[in-house]
Backbone as JSON, one array per atom type, in Angstrom:
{
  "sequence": "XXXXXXXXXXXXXXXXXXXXXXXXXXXXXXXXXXXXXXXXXXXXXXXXXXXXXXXXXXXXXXXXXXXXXXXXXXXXXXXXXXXXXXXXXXXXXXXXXXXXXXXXXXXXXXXXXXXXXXXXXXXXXXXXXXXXXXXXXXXXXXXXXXXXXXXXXXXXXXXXXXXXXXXXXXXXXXXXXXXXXXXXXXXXXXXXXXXXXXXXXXXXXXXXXXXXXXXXXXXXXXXXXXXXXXXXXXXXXXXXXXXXXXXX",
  "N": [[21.64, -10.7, 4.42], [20.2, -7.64, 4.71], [17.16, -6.78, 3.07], [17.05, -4.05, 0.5], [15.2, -1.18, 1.07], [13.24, 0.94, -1.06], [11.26, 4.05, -0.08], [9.4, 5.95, -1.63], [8.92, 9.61, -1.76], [7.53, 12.48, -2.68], [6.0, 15.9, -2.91], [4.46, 16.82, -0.49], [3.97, 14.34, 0.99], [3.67, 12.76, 3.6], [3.84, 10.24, 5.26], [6.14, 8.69, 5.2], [8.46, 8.73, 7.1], [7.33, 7.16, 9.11], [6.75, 4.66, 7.65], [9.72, 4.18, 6.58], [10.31, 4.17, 9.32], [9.24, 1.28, 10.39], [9.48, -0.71, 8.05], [12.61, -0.53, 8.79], [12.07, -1.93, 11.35], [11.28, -4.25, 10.88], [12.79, -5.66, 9.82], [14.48, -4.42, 7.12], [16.04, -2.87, 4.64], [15.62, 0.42, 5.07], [15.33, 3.09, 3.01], [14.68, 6.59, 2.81], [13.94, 8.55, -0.38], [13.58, 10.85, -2.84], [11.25, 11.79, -5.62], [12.17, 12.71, -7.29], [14.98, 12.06, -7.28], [15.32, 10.0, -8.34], [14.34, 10.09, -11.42], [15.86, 12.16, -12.1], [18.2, 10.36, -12.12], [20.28, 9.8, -10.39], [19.04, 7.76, -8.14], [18.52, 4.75, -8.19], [15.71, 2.35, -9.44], [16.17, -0.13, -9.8], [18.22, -0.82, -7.28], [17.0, -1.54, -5.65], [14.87, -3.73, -3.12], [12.22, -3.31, -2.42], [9.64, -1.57, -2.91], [7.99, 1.32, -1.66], [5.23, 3.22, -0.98], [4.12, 5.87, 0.35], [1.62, 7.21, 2.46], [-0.16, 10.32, 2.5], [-0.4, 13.6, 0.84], [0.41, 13.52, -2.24], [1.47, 16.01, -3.99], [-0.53, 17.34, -3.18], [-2.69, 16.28, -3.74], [-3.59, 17.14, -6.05], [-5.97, 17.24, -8.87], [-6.92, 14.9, -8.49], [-6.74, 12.38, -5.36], [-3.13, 11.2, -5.81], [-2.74, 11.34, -8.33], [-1.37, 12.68, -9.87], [1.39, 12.5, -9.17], [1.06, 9.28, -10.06], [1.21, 10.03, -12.4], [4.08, 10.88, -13.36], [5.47, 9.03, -12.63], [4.27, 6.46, -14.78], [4.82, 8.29, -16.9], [7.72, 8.99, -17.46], [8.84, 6.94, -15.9], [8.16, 4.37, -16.85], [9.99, 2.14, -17.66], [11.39, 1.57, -16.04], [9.77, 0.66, -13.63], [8.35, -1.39, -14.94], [10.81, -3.15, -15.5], [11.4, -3.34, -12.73], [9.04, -5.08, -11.5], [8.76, -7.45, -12.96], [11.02, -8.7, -12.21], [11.47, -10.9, -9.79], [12.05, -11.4, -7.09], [11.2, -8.93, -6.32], [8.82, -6.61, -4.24], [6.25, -4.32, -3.61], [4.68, -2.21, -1.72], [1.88, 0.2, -1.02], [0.3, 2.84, 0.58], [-2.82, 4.39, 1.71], [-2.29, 7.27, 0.31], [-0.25, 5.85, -1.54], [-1.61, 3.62, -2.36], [-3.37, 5.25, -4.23], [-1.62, 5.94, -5.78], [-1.0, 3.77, -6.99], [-3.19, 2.37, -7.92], [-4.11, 4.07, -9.73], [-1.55, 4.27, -11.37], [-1.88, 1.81, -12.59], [-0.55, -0.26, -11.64], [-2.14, -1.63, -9.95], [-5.36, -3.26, -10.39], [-4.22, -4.89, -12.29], [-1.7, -4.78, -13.02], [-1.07, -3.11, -15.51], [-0.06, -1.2, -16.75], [-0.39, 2.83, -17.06], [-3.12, 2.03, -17.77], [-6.38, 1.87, -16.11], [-8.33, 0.37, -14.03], [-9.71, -0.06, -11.87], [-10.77, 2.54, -8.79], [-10.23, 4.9, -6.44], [-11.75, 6.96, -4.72], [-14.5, 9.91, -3.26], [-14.81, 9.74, -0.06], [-18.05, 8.14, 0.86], [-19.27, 9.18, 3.25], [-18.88, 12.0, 2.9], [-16.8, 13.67, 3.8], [-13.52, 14.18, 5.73], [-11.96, 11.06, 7.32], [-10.71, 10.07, 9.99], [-9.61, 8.06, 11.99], [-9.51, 5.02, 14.12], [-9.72, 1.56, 12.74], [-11.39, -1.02, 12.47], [-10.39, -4.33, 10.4], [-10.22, -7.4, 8.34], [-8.03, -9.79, 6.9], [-8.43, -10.94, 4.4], [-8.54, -15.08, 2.77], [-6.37, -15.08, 0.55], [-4.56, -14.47, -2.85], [-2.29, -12.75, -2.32], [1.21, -12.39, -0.94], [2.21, -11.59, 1.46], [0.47, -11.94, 3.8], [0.29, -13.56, 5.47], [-0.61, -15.05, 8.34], [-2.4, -14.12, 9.26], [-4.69, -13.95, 8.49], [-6.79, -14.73, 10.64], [-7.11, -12.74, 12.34], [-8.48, -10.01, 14.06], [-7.78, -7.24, 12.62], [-6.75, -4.53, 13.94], [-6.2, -0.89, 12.21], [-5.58, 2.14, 11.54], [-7.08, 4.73, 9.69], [-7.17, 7.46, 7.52], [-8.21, 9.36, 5.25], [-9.91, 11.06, 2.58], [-10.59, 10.16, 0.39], [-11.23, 7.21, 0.12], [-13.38, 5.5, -0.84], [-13.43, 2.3, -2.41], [-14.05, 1.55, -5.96], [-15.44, 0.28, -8.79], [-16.25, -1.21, -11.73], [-19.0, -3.77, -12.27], [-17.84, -5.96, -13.47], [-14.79, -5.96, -13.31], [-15.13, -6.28, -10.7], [-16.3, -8.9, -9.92], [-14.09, -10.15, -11.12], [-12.19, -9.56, -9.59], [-12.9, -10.57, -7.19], [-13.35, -13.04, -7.55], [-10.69, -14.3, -8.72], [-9.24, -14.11, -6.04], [-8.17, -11.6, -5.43], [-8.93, -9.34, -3.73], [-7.63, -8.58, -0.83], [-7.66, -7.36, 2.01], [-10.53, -6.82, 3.94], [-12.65, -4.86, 4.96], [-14.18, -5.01, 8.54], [-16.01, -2.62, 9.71], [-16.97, -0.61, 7.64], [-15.46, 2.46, 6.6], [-16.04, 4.17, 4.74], [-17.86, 3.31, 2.35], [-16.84, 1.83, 0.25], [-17.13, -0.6, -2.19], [-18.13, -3.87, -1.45], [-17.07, -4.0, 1.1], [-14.25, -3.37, 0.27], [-10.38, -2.74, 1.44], [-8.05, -3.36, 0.43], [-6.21, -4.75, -2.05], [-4.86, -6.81, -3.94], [-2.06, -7.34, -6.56], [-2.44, -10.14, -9.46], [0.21, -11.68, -8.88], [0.59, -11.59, -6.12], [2.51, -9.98, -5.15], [2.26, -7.18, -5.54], [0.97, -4.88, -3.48], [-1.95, -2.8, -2.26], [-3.37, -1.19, 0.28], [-5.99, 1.32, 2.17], [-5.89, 1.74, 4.95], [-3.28, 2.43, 7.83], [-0.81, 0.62, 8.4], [1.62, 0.95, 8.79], [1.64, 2.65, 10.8], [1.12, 1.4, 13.52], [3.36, -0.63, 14.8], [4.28, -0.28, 16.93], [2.82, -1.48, 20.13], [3.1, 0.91, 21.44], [1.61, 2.47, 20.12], [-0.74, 2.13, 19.87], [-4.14, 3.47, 20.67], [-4.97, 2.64, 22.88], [-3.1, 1.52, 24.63], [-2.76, 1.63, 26.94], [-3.9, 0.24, 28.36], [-4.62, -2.46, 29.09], [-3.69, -5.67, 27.26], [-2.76, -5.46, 24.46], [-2.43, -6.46, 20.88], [-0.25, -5.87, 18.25], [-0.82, -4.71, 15.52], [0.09, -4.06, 12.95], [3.21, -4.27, 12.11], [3.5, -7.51, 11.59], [2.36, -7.4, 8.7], [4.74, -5.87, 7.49], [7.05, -7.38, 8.12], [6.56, -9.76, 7.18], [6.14, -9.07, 4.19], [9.84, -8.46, 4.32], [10.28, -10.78, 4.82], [9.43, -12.78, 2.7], [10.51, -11.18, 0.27], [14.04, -11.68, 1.42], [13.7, -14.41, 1.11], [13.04, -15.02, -1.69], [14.25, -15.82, -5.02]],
  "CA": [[21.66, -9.29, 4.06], [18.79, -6.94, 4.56], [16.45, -6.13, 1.76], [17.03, -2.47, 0.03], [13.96, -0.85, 0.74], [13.33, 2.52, -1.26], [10.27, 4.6, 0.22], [9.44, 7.55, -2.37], [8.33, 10.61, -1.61], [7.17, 13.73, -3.39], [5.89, 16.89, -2.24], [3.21, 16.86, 0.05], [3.83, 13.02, 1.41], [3.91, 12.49, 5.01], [3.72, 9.28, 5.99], [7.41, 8.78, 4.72], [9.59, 8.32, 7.98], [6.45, 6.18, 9.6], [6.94, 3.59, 6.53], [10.87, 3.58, 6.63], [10.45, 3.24, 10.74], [8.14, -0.07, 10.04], [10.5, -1.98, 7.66], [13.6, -0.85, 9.34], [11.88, -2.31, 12.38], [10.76, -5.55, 10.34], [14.31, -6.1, 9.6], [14.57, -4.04, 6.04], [17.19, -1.79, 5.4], [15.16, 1.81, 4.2], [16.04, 4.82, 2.12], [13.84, 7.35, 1.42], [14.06, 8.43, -1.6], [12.52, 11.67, -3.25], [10.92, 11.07, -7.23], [13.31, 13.58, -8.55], [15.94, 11.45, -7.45], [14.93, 8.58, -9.64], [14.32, 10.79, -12.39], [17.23, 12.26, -12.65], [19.13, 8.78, -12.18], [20.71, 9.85, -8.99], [18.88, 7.23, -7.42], [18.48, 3.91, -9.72], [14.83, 1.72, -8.83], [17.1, -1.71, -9.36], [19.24, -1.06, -6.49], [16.16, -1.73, -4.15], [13.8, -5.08, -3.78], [11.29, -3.39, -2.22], [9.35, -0.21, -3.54], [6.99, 1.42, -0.65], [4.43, 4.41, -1.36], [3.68, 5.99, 1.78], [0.53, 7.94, 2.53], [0.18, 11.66, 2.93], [-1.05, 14.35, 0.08], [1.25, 14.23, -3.12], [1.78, 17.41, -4.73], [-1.58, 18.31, -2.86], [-3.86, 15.68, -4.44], [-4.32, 18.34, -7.17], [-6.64, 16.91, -10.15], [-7.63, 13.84, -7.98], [-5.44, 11.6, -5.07], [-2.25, 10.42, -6.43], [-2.71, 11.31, -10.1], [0.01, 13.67, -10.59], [2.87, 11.22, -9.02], [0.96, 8.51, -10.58], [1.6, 10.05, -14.04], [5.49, 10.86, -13.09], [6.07, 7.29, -12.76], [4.12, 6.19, -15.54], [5.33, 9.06, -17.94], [9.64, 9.46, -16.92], [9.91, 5.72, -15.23], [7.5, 3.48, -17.24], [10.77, 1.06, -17.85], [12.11, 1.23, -14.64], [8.53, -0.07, -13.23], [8.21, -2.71, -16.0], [12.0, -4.3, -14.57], [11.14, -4.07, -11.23], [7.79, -5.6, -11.5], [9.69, -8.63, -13.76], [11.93, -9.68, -11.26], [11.09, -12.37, -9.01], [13.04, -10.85, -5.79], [10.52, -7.71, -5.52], [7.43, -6.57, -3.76], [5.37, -2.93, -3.82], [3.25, -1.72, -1.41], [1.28, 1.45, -1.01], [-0.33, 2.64, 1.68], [-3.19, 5.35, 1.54], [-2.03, 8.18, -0.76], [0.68, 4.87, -2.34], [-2.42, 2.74, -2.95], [-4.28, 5.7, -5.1], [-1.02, 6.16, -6.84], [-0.7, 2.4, -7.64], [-4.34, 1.77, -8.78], [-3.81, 5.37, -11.1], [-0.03, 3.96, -12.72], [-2.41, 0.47, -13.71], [-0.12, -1.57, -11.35], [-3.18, -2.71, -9.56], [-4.49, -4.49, -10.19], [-3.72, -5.82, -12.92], [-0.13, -4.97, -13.62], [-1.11, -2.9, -16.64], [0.58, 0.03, -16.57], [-1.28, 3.38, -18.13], [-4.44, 1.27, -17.22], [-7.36, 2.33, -15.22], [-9.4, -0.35, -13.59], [-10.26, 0.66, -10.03], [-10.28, 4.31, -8.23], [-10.78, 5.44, -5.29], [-12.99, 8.5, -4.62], [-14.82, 10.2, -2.16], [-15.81, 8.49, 1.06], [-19.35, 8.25, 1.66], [-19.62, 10.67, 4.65], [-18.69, 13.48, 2.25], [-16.02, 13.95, 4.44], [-12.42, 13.07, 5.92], [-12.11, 9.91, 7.88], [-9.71, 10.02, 10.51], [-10.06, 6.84, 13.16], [-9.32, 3.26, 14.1], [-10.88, 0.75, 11.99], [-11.06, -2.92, 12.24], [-10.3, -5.05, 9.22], [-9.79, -8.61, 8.38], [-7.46, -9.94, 6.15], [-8.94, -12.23, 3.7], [-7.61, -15.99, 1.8], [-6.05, -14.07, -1.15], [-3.05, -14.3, -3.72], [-1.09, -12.0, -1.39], [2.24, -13.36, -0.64], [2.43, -10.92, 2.49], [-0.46, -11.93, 4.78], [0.61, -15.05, 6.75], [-0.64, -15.44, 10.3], [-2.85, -12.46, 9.75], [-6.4, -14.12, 8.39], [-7.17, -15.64, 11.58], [-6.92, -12.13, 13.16], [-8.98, -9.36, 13.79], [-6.63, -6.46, 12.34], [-6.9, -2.81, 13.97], [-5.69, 0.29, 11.69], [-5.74, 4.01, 11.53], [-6.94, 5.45, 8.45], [-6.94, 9.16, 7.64], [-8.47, 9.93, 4.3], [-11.21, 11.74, 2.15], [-10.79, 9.88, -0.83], [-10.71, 5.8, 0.08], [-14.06, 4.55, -1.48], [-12.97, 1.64, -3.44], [-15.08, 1.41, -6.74], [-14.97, -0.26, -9.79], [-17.71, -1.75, -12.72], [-19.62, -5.01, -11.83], [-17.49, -7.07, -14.37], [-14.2, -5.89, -12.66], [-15.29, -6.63, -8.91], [-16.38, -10.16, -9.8], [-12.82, -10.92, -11.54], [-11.08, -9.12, -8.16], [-13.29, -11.51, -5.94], [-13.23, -14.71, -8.07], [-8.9, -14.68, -8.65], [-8.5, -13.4, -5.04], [-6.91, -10.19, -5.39], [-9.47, -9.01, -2.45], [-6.38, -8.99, 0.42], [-8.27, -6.66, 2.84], [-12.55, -6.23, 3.76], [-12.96, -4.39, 6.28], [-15.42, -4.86, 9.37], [-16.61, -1.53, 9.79], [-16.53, 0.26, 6.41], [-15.56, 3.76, 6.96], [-15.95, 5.22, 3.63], [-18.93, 3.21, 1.58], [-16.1, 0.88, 0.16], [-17.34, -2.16, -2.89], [-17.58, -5.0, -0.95], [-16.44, -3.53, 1.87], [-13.12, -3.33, 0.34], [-9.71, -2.06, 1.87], [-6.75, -3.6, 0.07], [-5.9, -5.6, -3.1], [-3.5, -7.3, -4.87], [-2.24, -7.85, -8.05], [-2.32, -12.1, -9.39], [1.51, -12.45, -8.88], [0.33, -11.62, -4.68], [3.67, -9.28, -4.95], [2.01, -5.56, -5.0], [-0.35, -4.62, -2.84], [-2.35, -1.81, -1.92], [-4.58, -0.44, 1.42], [-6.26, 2.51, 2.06], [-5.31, 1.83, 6.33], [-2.14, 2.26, 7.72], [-0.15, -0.54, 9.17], [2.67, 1.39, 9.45], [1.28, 3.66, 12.02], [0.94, 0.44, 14.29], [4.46, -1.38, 14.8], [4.79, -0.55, 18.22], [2.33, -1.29, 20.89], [2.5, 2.55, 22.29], [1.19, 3.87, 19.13], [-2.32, 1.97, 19.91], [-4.96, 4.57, 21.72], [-5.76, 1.6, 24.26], [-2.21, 0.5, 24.92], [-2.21, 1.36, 28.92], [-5.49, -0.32, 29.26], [-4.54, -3.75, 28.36], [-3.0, -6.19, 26.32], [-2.39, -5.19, 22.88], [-1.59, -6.89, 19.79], [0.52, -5.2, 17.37], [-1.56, -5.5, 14.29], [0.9, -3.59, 11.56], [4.32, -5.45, 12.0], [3.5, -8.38, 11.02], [3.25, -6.99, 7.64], [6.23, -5.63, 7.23], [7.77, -8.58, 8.24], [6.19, -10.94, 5.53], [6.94, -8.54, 3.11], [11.01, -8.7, 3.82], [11.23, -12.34, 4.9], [9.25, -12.74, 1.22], [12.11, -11.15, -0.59], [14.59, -12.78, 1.44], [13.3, -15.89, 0.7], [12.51, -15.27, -3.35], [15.26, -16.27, -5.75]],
  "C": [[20.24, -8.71, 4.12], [17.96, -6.5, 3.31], [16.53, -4.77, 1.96], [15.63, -2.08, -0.2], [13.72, 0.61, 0.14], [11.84, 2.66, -0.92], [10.07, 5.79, -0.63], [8.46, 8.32, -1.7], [7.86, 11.5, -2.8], [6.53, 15.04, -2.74], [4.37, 17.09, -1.71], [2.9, 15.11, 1.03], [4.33, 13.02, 2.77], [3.82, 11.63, 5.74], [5.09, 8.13, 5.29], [8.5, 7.69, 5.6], [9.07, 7.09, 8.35], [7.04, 4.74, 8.74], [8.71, 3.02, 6.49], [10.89, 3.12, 8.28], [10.31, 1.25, 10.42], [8.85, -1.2, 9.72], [11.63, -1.55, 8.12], [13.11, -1.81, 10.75], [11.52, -4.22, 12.45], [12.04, -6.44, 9.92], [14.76, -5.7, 8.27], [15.31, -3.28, 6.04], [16.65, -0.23, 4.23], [15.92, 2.82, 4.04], [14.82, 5.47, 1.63], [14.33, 8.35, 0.29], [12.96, 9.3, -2.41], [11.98, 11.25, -5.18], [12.02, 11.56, -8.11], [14.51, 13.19, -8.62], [16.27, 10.28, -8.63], [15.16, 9.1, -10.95], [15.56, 11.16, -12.72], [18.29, 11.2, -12.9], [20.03, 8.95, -11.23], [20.45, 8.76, -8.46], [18.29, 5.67, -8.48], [17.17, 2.88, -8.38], [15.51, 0.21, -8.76], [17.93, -1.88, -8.59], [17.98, -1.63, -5.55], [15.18, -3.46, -4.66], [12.59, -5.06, -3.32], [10.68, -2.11, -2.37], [7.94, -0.01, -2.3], [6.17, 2.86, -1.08], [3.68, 4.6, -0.32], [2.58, 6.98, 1.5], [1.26, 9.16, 2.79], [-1.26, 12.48, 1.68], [-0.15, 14.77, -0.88], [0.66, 15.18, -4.02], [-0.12, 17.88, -4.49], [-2.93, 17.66, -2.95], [-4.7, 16.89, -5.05], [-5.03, 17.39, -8.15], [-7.63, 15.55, -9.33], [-6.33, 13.17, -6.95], [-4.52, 10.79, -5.72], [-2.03, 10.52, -7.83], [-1.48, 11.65, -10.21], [1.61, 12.77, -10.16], [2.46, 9.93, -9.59], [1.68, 9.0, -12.34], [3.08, 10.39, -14.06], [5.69, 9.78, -13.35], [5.46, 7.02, -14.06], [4.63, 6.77, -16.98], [7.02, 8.6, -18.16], [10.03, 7.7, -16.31], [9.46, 4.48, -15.45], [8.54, 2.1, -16.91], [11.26, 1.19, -17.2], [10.95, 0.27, -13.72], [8.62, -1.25, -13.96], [9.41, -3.85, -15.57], [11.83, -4.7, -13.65], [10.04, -5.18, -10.93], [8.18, -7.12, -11.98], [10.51, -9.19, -13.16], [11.01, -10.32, -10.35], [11.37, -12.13, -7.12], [12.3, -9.46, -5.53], [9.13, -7.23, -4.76], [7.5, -4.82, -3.96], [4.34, -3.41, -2.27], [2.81, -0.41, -1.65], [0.43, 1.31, -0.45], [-1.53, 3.99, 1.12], [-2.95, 6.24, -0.07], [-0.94, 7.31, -1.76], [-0.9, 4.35, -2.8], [-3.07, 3.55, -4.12], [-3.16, 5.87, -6.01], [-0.56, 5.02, -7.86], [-1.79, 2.1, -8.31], [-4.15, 3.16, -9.77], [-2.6, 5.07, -12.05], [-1.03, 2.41, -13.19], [-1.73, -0.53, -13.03], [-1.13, -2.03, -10.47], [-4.07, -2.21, -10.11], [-3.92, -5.47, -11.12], [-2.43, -5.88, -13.75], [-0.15, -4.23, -14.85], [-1.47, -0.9, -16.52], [0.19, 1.45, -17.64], [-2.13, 2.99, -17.87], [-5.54, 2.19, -16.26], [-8.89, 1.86, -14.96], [-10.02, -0.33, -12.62], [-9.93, 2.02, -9.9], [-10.75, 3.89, -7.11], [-11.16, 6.74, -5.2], [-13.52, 8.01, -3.36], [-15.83, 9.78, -1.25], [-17.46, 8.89, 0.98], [-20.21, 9.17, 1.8], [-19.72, 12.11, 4.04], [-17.39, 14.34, 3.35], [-14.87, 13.17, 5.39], [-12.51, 12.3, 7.07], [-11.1, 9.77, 8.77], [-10.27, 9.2, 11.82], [-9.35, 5.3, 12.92], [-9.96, 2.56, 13.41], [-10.59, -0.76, 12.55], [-11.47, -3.41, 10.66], [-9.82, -6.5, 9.43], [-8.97, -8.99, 7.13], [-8.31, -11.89, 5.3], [-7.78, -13.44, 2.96], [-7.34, -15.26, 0.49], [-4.45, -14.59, -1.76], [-2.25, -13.62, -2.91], [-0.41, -12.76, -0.64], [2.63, -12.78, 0.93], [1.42, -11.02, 3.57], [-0.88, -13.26, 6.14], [0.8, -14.72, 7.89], [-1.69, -14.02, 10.64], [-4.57, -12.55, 9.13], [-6.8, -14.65, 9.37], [-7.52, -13.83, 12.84], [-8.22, -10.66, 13.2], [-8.13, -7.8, 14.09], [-7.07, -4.96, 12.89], [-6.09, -1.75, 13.93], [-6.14, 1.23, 11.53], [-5.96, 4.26, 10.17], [-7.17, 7.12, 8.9], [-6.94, 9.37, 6.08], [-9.58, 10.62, 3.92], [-11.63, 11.15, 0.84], [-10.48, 8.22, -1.25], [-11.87, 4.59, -0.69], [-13.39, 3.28, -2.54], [-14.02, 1.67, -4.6], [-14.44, 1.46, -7.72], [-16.34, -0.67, -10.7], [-17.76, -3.15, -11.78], [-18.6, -6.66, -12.4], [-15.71, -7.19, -13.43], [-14.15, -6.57, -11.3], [-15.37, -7.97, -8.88], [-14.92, -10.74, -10.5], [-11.77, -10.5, -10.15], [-11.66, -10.25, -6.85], [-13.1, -12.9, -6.5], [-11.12, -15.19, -8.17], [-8.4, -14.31, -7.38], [-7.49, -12.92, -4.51], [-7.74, -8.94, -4.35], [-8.25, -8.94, -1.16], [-7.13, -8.36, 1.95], [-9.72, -6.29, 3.03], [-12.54, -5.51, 5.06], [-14.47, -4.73, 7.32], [-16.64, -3.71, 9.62], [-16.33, -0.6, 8.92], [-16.97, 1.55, 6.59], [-16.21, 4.85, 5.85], [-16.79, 4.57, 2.22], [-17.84, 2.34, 0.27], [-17.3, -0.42, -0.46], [-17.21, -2.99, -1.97], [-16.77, -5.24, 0.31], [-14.75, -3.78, 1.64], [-11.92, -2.55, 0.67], [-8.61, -2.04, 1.55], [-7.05, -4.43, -1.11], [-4.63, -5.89, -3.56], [-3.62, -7.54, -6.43], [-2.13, -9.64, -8.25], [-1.37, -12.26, -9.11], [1.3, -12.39, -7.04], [1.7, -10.34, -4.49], [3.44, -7.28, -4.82], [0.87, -5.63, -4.45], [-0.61, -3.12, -2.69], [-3.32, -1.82, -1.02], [-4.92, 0.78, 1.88], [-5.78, 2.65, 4.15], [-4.0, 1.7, 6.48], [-1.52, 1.65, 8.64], [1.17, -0.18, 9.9], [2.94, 2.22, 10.35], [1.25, 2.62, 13.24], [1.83, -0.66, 14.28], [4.85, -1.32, 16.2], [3.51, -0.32, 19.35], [1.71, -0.14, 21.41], [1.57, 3.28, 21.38], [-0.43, 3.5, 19.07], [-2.81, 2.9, 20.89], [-4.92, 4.09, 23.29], [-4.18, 1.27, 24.54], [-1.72, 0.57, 26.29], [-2.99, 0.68, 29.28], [-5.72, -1.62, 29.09], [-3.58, -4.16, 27.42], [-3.12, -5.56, 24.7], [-1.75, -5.47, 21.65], [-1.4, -6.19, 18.64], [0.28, -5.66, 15.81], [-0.54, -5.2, 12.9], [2.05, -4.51, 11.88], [4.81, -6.31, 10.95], [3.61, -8.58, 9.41], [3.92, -6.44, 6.32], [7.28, -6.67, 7.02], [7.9, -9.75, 7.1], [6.77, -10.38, 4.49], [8.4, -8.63, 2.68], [11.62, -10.02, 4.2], [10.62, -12.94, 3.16], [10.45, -12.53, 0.38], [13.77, -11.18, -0.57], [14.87, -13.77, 0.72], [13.61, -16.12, -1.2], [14.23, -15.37, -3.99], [15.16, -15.34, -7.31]]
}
């Protein structure tokens, strides 16, 4: 049976369809899935085993990226998060505008919901970042990155607000339990440690500020008449729903 993947949205999120393409293409079976559905109980978070937070600009990135759907969830769906997170059979990602709403609800990284141990803020450059990057995927707790540290990974970002940054005491507990999942080669945006992704200790949520799910099919690379081309996003997708397959 395919894993139930719900993708939420909210208003202003555009990297939606991209994200259900990806894992329907990985072999997942997606729904997106707006917040107000949840909320109301229209749409229940225990029907799904895999929760996705796609990039874009929710509700505008008014107050800061991701706050305002971060505090939805944390306010209206605390104990719907807290179940899902408790089962054994689920994964999270978040991509971009998902990753700022996952390190703002406290689930990364350390699962502690309300929390606020990492942000992301504004790149660098003083301005938005739209390009290819290369990244490497580091040895980490992440249960989703098999066959993909050996590689040299190239993704599209498209933000203004991906700096990773955190205190000194933080960064050395994210590099010593390796919950590091992503460094990038060429740090676009003045990025700790040149960091681009993390996990939480169980390896089951993740978060990256590049998007993988823009890169599932060959055509969608710049270079892909001019050569071979390996299909760096995919892969995963893939880990992610042979993962909760697999989990019991």
């Amino acid at each position: 049976m395919k894993p139930k993947v719900i993708v939420l949205k909210a208003e202003g999120t555009n990297r939606d369809e991209e994200m259900a393409f990806a894992f329907k293409t990985a072999g997942g079976d997606p729904e997106i899935v707006h917040v107000n559905e949840l909320r109301s109980g229209k749409k229940k978070l225990s029907s799904y085993q895999v929760l996705a937070l796609p990039g874009g600009f929710a509700y505008g990135d008014d107050i800061v990226s991701g706050k305002i759907l971060a505090i939805e969830l944390t306010s209206f769906l605390e104990e719907d998060l807290s179940r899902f997170i408790s089962r054994k059979n689920t994964a999270i990602i978040g991509v971009c505008n998902g990753f700022q709403v996952l390190v703002r609800t406290g689930l990364l990284p350390f699962r502690k919901i309300g929390g606020l141990d990492v942000t992301l803020t504004n790149n660098d450059s003083g301005h938005f970042e739209c390009r290819w990057i290369n990244m490497k995927a580091e040895k980490s707790a992440c249960k989703f990155t098999s066959g993909l540290q050996d590689r040299n990974l190239c993704y599209p970002i498209a933000h203004g607000e991906g700096k990773f940054f955190t205190d000194g005491k933080t960064l050395k507990e994210l590099e010593e339990k390796g919950l590091v999942v992503f460094r990038y080669i060429d740090n676009p945006n003045g990025s700790l440690n040149s960091i681009g992704g993390i996990c939480d200790p169980t390896g089951r949520i993740l978060g990256l500020m590049p998007h993988p799910e823009c890169f599932v099919r060959r055509e969608q690379h710049p270079n892909w008449r001019r050569g071979k081309v390996e299909i760096d996003g995919l892969p995963l997708f893939e880990n992610i729903v042979k993962f909760v397959k697999g989990a019991k």
